[in-house]
N, C-alpha and C positions, 0 to 999 in steps of 0.2 A: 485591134481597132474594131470598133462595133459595126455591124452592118445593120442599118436601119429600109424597111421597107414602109410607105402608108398606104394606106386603102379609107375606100369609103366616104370620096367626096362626089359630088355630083350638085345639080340641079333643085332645088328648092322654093317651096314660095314664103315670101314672109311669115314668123310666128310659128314655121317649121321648125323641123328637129333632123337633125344630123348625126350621126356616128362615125368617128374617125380612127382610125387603127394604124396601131404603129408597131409592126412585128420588126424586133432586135435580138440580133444575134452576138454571139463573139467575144462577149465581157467573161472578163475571170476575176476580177476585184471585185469585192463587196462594195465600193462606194462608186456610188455614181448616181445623175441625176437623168431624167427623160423631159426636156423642154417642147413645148408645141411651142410655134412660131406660125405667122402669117407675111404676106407680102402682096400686096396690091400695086396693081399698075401704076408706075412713076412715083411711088414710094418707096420707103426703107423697111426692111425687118421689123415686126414687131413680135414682140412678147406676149402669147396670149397663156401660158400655164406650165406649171412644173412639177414634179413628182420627185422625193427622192427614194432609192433604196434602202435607207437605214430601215426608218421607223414609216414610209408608205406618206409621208407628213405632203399635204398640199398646198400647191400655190396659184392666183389668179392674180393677169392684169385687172386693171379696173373697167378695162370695154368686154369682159366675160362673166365678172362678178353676178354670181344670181344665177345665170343660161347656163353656163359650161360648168360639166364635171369631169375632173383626170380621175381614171382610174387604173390598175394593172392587173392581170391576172399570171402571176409567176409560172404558174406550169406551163403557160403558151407564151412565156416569152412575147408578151405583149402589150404593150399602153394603149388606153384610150381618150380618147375625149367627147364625150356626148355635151352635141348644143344643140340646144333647144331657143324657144321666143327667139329665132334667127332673125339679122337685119337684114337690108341692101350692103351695107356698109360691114357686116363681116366676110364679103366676096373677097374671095384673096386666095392663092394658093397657101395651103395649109402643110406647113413642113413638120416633121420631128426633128431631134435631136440629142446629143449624148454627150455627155462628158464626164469624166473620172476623177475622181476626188481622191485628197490623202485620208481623210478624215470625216468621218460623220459631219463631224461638225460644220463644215467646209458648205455641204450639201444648202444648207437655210442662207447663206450668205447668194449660193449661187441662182438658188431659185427666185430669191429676193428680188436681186436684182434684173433676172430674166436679159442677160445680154449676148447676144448672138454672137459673140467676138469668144464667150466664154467657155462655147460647145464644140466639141471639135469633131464629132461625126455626127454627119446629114444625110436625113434620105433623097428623094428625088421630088416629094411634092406630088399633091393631092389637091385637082383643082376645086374649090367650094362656090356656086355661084348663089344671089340669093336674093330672087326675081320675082316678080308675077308678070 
């Protein structure tokens, strides 16, 4: 089971720029995907990007399209996501997440979709505020 930590959310003002890190441990499959997720007060999970193993291949919801980039650096066992042109409305705690596939293939389906039900290891969240 992967152990997921994030880091690196804080306090911002609008049109800002953010860095968020997702150090994960524990995987010994080759397949497997890294989803970032958000959650705002009195709302549900959202999907805001995904990553997979195979080929490094990316994905954006469409409220990050443009601002956010996933990235990974494999030797540190680590994903990221740099947003930039930040809103009020991307305030939310900012989660990672993991899940293990049979198959490469598997990975574009999962990310596609971006659904929280489909990830089965979580860190603890990374609060992002995004104020003047």
């Amino acid at each position: 089971q992967a152990q997921l930590v994030e880091s690196g959310g804080g306090l911002v003002q609008p049109g800002g720029s953010l860095r968020l890190s997702c150090a994960a441990s524990g995987y010994t499959l080759d397949y497997y995907a890294i989803g970032w997720f958000r959650q705002a007060p009195g709302k549900g999970r959202e999907g805001v990007s995904c990553i997979s193993s195979s080929d490094g291949s990316t994905y954006y919801a469409d409220s990050g399209k443009g601002r956010f980039t996933i990235s990974r650096d494999n030797a540190k066992n680590t994903v990221y996501l740099q947003m930039n042109s930040l809103k009020p409305e991307d305030t939310a705690v900012y989660y990672c997440a993991a899940v293990t596939v049979q198959s490469p293939k598997e990975l574009h389906k999962i990310c596609t979709y971006l659904r929280g039900a489909d990830f089965a290891s979580w860190g603890q969240g990374t609060q992002v505020t995004v104020s003047s």
